[in-house]
C-alpha positions in Angstrom: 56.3 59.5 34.1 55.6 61.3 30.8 58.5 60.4 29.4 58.4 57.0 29.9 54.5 56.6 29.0 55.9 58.3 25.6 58.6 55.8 24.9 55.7 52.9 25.8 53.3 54.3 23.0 56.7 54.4 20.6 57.4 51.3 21.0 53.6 50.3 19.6 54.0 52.9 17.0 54.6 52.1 13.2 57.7 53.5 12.2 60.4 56.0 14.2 59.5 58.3 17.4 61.6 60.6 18.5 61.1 62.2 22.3 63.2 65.6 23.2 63.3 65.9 26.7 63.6 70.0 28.1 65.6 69.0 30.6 67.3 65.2 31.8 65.9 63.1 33.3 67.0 60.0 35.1 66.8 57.1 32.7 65.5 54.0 34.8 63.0 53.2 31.8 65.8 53.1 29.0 67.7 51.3 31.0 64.9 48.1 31.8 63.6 48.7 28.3 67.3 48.0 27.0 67.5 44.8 29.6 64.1 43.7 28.4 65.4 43.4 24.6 64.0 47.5 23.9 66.2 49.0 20.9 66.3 52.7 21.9 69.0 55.0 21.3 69.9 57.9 23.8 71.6 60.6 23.3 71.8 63.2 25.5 68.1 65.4 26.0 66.7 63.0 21.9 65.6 59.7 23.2 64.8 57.5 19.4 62.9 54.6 19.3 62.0 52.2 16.2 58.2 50.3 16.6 56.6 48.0 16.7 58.6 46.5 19.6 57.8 43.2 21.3 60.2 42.9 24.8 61.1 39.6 26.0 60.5 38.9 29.9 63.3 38.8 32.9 63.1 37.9 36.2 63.7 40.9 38.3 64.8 41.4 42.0 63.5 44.8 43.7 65.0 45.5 46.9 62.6 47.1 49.5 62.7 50.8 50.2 63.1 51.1 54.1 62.5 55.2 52.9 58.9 54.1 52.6 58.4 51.7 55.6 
């Protein structure tokens, strides 16, 4: 959740972030940033990101979680 509220505020930001993760994490939030027109480059633990950013919107199916029913 940090991570992703980190690559959020770079895509706002003037200029390029970079975010170094300790450890992997799963990448859910590159991966709909990317769909969503997001330029981000991964790779491996250094996430970089050029701002300002402006995504484009997609229509999205999410299944249901029966794990939560």
């Amino acid at each position: 959740q940090v991570k992703s509220a980190l690559i959020f505020a770079a895509l706002q930001a003037h200029g390029q972030s970079v975010i170094i993760e300790k450890e992997c994490t799963r990448n859910h939030t590159e991966d709909m940033l990317q769909q969503f027109g997001g330029d981000l480059s991964v790779d491996g633990k250094k996430i970089t990101v050029q701002g300002p950013q402006k995504l484009s919107g997609q229509t999205v199916v999410v299944p249901g979680d029966i794990s939560s029913a």
